[in-house]
C-alpha positions as CSV (number, residue, x, y, z in Angstrom):
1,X,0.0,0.0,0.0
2,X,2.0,3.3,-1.2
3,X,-0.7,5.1,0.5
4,X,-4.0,5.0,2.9
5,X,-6.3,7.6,1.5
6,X,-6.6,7.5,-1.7
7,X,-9.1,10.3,-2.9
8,X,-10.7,13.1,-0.7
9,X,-13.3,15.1,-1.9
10,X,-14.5,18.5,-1.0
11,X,-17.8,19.6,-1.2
12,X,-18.6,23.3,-2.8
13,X,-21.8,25.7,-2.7
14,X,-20.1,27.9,-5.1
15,X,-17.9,25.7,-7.5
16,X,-16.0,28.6,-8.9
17,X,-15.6,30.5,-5.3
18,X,-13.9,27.3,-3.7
19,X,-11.8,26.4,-7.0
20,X,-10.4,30.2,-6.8
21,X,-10.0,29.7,-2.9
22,X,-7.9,26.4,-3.0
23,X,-5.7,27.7,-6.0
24,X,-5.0,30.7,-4.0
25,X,-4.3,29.7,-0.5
26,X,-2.3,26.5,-1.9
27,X,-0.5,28.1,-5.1
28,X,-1.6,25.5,-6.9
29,X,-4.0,25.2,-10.4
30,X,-6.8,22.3,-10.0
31,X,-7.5,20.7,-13.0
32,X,-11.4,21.4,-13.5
33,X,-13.0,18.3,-15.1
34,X,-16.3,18.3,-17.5
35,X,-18.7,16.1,-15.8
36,X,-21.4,16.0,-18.7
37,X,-23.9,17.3,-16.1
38,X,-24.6,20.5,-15.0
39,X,-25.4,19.7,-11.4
40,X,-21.9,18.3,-10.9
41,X,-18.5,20.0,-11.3
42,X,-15.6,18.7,-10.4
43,X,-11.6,20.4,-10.0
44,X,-8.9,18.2,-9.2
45,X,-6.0,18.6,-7.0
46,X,-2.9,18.5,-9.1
47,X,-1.5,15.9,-6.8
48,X,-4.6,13.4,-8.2
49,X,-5.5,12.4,-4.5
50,X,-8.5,14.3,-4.3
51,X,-10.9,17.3,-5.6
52,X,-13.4,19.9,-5.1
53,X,-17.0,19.2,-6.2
54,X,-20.5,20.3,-6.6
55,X,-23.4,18.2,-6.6
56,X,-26.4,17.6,-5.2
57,X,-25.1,14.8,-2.9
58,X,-22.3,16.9,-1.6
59,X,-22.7,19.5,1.2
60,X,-20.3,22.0,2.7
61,X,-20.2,21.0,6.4
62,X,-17.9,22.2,9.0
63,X,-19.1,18.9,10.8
64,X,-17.8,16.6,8.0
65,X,-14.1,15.3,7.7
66,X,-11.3,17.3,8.4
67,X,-9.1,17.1,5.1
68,X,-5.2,18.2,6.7
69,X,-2.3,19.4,3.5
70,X,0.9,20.3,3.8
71,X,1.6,24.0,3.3
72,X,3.5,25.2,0.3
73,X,5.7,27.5,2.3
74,X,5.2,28.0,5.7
75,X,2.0,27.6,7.9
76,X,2.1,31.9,8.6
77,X,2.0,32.4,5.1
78,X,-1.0,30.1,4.1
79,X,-3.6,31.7,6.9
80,X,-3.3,34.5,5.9
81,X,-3.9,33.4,2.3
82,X,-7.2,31.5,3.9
83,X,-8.2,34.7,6.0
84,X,-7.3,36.6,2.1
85,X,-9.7,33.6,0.6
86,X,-12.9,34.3,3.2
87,X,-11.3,31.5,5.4
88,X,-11.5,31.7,8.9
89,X,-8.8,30.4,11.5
90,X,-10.1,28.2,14.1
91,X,-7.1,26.7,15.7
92,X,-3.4,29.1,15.0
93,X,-0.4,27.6,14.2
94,X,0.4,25.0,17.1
95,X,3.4,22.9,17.8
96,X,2.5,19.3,18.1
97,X,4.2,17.6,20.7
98,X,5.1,14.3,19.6
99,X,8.7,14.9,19.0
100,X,9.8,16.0,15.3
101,X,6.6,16.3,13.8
102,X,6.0,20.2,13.2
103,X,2.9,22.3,13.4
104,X,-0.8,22.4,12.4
105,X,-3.3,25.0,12.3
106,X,-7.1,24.3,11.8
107,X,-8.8,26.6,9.3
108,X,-12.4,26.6,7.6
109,X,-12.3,27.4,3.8
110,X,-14.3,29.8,2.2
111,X,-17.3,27.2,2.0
112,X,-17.7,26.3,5.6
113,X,-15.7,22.9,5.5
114,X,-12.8,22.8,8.1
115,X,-9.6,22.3,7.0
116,X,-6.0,21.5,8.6
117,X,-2.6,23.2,7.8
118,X,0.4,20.8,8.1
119,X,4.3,22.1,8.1
């Protein structure tokens, strides 16, 4: 098993508003993807282990899973692209205390889901 998740995906209320969100606060370009139906969307993370969606089965939900990425540069830097994006910070950057394993933050994105920082 190279891995144990092997696709995440986040629900949207406003495709476009979440695709520009996750582009932003993780300097990355999803891959949006032509569903053939109009009530589902889909933009993949460039890392092909998960995406953003609409439909009518998928609900924002701060309740839901708590998806967790790495940061692209440091975990300063990306809340304040989230707070930037209409993200909020829930938890600030905190060490974790199991030895040599960094930080995490806990954010919501700009849909309502919560998400974690990882560095």
């Amino acid at each position: 098993m190279d891995k144990l998740i092997a696709w995440v995906e986040i629900p949207t209320a406003d495709f476009e508003r979440a695709v520009k969100f996750y582009n932003s606060v993780f300097k990355m370009e999803l891959t949006v993807i032509d569903c053939g139906d109009s009530d589902e969307k889909m933009a993949c993370f460039p890392t092909d282990e998960g995406a953003v969606v609409h439909s009518p089965y998928a609900k924002p939900s701060e309740n839901g899973a708590i998806v967790s990425f790495t940061v692209p540069d440091s975990i300063e830097a990306t809340i304040s692209r989230v707070e930037q994006g209409n993200g909020k910070v829930i938890i600030p950057k905190t060490k974790i205390e199991a030895e040599n394993k960094g930080y995490f933050a806990l954010c919501t994105d700009c849909e309502g889901n919560k998400i974690g920082l990882y560095e």
